[in-house]
C-alpha positions as CSV (number, residue, x, y, z in Angstrom):
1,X,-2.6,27.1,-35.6
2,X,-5.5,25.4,-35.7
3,X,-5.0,23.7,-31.8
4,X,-3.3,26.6,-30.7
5,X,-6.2,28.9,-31.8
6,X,-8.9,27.6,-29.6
7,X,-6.5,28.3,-26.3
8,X,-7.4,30.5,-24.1
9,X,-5.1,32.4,-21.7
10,X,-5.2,34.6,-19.0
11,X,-5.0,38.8,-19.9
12,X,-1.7,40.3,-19.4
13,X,-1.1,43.4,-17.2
14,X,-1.1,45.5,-20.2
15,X,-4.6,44.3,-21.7
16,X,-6.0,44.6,-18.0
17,X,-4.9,48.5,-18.2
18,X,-6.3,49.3,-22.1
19,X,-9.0,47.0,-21.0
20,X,-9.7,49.7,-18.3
21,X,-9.4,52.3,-20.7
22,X,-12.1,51.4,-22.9
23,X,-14.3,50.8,-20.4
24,X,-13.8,54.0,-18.9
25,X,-16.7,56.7,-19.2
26,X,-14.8,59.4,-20.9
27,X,-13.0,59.5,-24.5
28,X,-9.9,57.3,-24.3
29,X,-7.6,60.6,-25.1
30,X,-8.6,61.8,-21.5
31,X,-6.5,59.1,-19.6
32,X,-3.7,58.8,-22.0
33,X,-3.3,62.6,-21.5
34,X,-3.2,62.0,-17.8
35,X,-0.7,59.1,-19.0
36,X,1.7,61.9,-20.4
37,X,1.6,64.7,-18.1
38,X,1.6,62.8,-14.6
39,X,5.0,60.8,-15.0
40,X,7.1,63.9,-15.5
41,X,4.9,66.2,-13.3
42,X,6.3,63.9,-10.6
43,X,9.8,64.0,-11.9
44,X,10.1,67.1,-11.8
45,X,8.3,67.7,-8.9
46,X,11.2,67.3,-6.3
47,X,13.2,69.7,-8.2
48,X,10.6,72.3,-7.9
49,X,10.0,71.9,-4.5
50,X,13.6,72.1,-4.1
51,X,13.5,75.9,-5.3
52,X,15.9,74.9,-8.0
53,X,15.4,76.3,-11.7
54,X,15.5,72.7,-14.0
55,X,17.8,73.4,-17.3
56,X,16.2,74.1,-20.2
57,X,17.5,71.0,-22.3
58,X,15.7,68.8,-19.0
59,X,12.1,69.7,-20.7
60,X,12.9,67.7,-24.0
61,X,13.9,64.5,-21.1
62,X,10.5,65.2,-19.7
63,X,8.5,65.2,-22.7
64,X,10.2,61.8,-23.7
65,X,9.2,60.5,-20.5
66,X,5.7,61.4,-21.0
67,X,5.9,60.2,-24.6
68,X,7.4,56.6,-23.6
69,X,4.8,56.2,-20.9
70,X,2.2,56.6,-23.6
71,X,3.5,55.8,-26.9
72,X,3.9,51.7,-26.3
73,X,0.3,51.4,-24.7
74,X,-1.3,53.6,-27.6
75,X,0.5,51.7,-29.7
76,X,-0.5,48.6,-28.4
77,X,-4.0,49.0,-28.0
78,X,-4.3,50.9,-31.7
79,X,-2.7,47.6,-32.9
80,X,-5.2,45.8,-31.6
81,X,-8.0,47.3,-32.9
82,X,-6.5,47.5,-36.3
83,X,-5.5,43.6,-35.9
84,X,-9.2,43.3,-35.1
85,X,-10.4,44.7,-38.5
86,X,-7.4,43.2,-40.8
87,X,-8.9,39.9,-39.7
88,X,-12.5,40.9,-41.2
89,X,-10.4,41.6,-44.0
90,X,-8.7,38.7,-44.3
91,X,-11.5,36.2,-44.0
92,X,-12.2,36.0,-47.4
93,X,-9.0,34.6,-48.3
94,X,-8.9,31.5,-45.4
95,X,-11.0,28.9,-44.6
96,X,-11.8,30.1,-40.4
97,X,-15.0,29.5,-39.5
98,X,-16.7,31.8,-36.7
99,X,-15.3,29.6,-33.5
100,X,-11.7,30.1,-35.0
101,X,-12.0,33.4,-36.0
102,X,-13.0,34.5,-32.5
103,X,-10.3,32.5,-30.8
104,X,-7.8,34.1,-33.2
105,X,-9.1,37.7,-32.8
106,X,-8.7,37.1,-28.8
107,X,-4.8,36.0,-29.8
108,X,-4.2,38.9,-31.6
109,X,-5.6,41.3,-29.2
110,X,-5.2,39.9,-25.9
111,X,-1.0,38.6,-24.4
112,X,-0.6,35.6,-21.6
113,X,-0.3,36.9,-19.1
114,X,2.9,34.8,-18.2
115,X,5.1,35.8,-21.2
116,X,3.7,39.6,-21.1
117,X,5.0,39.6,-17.3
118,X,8.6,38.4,-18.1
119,X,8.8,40.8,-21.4
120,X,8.4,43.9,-18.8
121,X,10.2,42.5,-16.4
122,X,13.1,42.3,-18.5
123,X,12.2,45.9,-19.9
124,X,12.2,46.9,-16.0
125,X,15.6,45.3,-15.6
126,X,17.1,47.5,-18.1
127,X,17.3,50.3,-16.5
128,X,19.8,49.6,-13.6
129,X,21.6,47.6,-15.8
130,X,22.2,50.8,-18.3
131,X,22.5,53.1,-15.5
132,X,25.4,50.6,-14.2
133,X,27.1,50.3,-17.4
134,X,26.5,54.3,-18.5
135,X,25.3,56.7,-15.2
136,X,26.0,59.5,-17.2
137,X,22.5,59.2,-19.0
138,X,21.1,59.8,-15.3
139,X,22.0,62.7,-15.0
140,X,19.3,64.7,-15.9
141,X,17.0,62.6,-12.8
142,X,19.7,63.4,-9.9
143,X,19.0,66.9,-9.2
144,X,17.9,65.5,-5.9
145,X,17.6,62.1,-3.8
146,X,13.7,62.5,-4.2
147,X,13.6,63.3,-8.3
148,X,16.1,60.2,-8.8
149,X,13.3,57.4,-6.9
150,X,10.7,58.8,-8.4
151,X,12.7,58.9,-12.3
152,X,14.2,55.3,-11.7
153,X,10.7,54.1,-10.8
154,X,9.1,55.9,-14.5
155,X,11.9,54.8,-16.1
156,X,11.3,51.1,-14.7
157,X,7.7,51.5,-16.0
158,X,8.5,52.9,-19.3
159,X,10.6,49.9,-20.1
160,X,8.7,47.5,-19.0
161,X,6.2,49.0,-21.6
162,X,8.7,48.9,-24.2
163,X,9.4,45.1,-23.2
164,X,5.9,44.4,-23.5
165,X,5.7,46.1,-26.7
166,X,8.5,44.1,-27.9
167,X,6.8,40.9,-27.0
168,X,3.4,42.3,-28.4
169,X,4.8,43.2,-32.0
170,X,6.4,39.9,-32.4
171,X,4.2,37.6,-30.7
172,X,1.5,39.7,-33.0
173,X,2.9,39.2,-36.5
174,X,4.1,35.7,-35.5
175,X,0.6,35.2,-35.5
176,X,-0.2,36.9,-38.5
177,X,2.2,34.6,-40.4
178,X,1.0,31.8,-39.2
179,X,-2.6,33.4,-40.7
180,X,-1.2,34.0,-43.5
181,X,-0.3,30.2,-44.1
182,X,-4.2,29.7,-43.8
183,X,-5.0,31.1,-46.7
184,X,-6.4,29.0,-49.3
185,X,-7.9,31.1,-51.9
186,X,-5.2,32.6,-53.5
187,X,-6.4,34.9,-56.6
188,X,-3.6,37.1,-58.9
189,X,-6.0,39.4,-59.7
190,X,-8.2,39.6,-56.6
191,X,-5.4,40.3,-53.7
192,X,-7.2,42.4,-51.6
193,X,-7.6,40.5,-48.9
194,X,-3.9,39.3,-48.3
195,X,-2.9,43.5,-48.1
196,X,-5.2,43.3,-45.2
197,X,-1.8,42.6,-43.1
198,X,0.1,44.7,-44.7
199,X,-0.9,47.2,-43.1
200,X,-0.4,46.2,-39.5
201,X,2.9,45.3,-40.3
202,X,3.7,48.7,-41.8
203,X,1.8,51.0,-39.6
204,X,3.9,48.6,-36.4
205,X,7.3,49.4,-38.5
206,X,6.7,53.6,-39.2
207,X,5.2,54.5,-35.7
208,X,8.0,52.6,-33.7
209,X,10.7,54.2,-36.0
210,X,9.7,57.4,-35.8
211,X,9.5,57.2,-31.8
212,X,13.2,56.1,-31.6
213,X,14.4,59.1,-34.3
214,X,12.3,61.4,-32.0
215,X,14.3,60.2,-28.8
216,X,17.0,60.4,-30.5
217,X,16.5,63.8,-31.8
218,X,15.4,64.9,-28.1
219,X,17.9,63.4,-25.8
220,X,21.2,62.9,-28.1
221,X,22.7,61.5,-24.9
222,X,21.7,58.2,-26.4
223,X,24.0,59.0,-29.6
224,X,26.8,59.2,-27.4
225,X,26.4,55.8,-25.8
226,X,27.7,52.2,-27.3
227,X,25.0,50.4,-25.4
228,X,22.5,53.2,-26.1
229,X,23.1,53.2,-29.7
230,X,23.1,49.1,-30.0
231,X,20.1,49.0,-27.9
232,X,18.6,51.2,-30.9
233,X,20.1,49.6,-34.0
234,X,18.8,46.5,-32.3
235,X,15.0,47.9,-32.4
236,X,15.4,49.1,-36.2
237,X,16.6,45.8,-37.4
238,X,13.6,44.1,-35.5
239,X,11.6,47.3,-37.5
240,X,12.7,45.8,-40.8
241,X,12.2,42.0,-39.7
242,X,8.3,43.2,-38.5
243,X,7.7,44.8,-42.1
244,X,8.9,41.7,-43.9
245,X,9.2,38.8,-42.1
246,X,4.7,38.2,-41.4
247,X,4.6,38.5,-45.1
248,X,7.7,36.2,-46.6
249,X,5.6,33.3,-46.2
250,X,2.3,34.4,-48.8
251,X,5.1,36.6,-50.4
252,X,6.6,32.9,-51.9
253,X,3.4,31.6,-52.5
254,X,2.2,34.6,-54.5
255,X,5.6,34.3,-56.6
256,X,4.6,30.5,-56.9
257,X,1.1,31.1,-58.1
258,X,2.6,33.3,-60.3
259,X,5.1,31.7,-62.1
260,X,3.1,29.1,-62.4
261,X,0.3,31.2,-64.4
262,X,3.6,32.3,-66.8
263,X,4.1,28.8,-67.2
264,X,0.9,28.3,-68.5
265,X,0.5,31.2,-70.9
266,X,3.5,30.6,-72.1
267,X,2.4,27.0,-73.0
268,X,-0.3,28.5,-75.0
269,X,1.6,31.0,-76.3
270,X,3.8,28.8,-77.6
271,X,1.5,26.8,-79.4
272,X,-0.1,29.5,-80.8
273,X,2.9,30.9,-82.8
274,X,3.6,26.9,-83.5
275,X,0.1,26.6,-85.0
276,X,0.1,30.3,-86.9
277,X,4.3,29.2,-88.2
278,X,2.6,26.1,-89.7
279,X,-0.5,27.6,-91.5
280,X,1.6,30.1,-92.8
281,X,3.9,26.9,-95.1
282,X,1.1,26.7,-97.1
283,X,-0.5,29.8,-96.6
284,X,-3.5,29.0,-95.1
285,X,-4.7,32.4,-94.6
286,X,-8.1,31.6,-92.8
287,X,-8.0,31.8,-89.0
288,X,-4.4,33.1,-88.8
289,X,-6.2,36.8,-88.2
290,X,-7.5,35.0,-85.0
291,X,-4.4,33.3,-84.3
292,X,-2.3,36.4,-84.4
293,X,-4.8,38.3,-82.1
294,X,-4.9,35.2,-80.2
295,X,-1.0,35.8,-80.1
296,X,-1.2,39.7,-79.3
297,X,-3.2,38.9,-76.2
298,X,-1.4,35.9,-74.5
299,X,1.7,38.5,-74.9
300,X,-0.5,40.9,-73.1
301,X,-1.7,38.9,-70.6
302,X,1.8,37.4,-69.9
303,X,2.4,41.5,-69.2
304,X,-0.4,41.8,-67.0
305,X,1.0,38.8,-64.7
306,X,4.4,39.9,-64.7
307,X,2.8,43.1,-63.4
308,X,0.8,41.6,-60.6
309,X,2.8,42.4,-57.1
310,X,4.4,39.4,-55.3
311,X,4.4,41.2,-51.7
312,X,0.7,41.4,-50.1
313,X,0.6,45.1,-49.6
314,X,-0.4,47.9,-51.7
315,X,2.1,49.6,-53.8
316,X,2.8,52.9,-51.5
317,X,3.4,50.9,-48.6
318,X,6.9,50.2,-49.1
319,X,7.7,54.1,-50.1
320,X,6.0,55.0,-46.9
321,X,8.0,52.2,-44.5
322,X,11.1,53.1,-46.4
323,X,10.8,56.6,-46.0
324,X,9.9,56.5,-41.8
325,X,13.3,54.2,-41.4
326,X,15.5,55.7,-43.9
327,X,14.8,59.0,-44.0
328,X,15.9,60.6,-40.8
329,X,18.8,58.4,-41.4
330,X,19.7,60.3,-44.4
331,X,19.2,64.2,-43.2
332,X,21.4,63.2,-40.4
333,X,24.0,61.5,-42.4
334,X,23.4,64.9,-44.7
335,X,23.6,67.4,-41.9
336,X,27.1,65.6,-40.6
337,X,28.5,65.9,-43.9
338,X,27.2,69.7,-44.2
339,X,28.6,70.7,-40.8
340,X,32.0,69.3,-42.0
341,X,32.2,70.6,-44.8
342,X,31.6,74.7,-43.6
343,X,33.1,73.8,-40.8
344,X,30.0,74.0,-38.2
């Protein structure tokens, strides 16, 4: 990482646009607002002007529109900025001086260009390819010639943001392993820094579930779909692979360091209970008071490593990651079984 760190690239499309964004002299709610009302405004547009009354069920389409073309570049530039602190965070636990450090906060906040290009090209390509293979799911966009131009072109652009977000969230935590690797002072009982991570990971893993439940929720069209429904078991396995795969690295290395510290009280331990055993043949009853409280806390100290956590993140984060990707799993899997069984 260390060659690799001091490259510099070209911004990608997408960090040109939140680039923009920050720059801009209003609060950064203001354009994505605009972001999420101005894609389906002109969606819906045609069918307006057409005279002809939308269906009620088209206004949960529309909102997903709105929330796609928002969602991956909120997410992405929230990431970002959270990347930007974690790092701060992290220092303590590596060895980057300040020239690395700023060429590795510009990686983790900034894609090539080239890569970031193809990743919503290929997100762009999607769309005819699905609407090829399944042109029911169009349905809702082909109230007129007009509304189904101006729906293929959002749709393009909202999957070319998802590709992008795709390439961000992987090429992001790639990076973060790679981090992690750095780190050189490794403490049991001073982790702090290594949870630093953690939490980009997790927050990466819970928002991008809970988009996909919500489109799921709102446009069950993509229940009804084999390609549809692939496309989004595909996404929740890559949610479980962002959570855990940065971390499996120092995750080894923490179990390492800790076995190794059980290994060593144990040692003691053991010759401890040797020494007290052989002072008690011929009862030599001075200093076997101090071995035996030297014995009572070896045992608890042996407790308190056993106790130390092997994953770098703090102990609600799993519940919380667990919860986001399993739970609307569960109340659906609950609600089928309910509307089976009373016959609903």
């Amino acid at each position: 990482m260390s060659s690799s760190s001091r490259t510099t690239h070209r911004a990608s499309w997408v960090d040109w646009i939140i680039d923009r964004i920050d720059h801009l002299a209003v609060p950064r709610w203001v354009p994505y607002a605009l972001f999420f009302l101005i894609p389906p405004a002109l969606m819906a547009a045609p069918v307006w002007i057409s005279g002809q009354a939308a269906p009620a069920e088209n206004f949960a389409f529309y909102f997903l529109i709105g929330f796609w073309t928002v969602f991956p570049l909120a997410l992405m530039h929230y990431l970002d900025r959270f990347s930007e602190r974690a790092l701060e965070s992290f220092r303590p636990a590596c060895d980057l001086d300040e020239a690395e450090t700023a060429a590795v906060r510009r990686q983790l906040t900034t894609m090539p260009a080239g890569p970031a290009a193809l990743a919503g090209l290929l997100g762009a390509v999607f769309v005819p390819a699905l609407y090829l293979a399944a042109p029911q799911l169009y349905q809702v966009i082909q109230a007129t010639p007009a509304q189904f131009a101006i729906g293929f072109a959002v749709l393009s652009m909202n999957f070319a943001l998802l590709g992008s977000l795709i390439y961000h969230t992987v090429r992001q935590l790639r990076l973060v392993s790679a981090l992690y690797d750095r780190a050189r002072r490794l403490d049991l009982f001073h982790l702090t820094p290594l949870y630093a991570f953690s939490g980009l990971s997790a927050r990466t893993a819970i928002a991008w579930a809970l988009a996909i439940y919500l489109s799921a929720v709102l446009f069950p069209a993509l229940t009804g779909n084999a390609i549809a429904i692939a496309a989004v078991l595909l996404q929740i396995a890559l949610l479980v692979a962002v959570f855990t795969f940065p971390l499996i690295g120092v995750h080894r290395r923490i179990q390492a360091a800790k076995d190794r510290a059980v290994e060593e009280v144990g040692a003691s331990l053991q010759r401890t209970i040797r020494e007290l055993n052989r002072r008690t043949e011929p009862l030599q009853l001075d200093e076997m008071d101090a071995l035996n409280k030297l014995v009572t806390a070896l045992i608890a100290g042996r407790e308190v490593l056993a106790r130390v956590p092997s994953w770098p993140w703090s102990p609600g984060t799993p519940v919380a990651v667990g919860s986001a990707l399993l739970l609307p799993v569960a109340l659906f899997v609950i609600e089928r079984v309910l509307a089976g069984f009373f016959g609903l």
